[in-house]
PLY file of the C-alpha trace (Angstrom):
ply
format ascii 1.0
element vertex 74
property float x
property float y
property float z
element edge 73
property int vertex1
property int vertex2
end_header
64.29 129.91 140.53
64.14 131.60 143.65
66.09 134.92 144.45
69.74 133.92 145.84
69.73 130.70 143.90
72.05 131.64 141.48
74.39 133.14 144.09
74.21 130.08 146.33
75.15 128.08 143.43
78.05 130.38 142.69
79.45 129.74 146.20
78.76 134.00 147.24
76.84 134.45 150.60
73.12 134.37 150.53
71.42 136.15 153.14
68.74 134.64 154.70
65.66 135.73 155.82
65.68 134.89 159.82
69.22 137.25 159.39
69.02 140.17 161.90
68.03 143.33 159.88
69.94 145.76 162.43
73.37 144.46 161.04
72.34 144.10 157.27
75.45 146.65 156.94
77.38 143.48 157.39
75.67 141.65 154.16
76.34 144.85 152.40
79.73 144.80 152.62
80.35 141.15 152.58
78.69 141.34 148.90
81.20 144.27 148.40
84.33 141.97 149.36
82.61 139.10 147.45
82.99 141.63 144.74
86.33 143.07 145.29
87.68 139.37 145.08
86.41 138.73 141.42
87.43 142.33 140.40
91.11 141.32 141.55
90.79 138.04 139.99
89.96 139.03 136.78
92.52 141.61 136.66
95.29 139.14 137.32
93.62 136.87 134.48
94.05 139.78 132.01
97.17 140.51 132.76
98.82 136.96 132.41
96.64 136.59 129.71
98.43 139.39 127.48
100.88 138.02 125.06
104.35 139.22 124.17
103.34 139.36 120.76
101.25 142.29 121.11
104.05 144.53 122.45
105.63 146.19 119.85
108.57 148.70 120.44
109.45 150.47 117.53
111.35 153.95 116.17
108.75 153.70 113.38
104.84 153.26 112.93
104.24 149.17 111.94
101.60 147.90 110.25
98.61 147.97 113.15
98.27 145.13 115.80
94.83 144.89 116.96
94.85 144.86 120.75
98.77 145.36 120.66
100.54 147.98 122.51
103.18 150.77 120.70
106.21 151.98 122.61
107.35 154.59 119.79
110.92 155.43 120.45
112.02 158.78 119.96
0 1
1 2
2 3
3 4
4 5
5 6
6 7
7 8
8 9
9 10
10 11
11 12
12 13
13 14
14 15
15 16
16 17
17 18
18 19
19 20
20 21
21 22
22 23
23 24
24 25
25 26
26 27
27 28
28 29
29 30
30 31
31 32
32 33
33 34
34 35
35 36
36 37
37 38
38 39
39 40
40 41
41 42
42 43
43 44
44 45
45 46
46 47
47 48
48 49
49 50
50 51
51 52
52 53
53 54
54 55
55 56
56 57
57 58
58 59
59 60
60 61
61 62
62 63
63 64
64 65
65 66
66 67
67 68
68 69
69 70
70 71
71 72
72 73
């Protein structure tokens, strides 16, 4: 498999070779948006992804949740 293949197929920007070199700054930072995008993305997965159920408000310590969040009240 050639280098950029599995980009291409992911549908991110592939430089190519006949590209200008003097304005490579704009592949660098068209890989860093490209990037940016799936960071967002995955942080709006995650948080629709956390269930109610794992939120636990409480005046005492329950019996542990794995992954859940306490809100102790005091």
């Amino acid at each position: 498999m050639a280098i950029g293949d599995k980009a291409a197929a992911k549908g991110l920007y592939v430089v190519e070779a006949t590209d200008d070199h003097a304005v490579g700054y704009q592949d660098i930072n068209r890989r860093g948006d490209e990037l940016a995008d799936e960071i967002d993305a995955r942080a709006a997965g995650d948080a629709a992804a956390f269930p109610a159920s794992k939120i636990i408000i409480s005046d005492t310590f329950p019996a542990v949740v794995n992954g859940g969040l306490l809100f102790k009240v005091v």
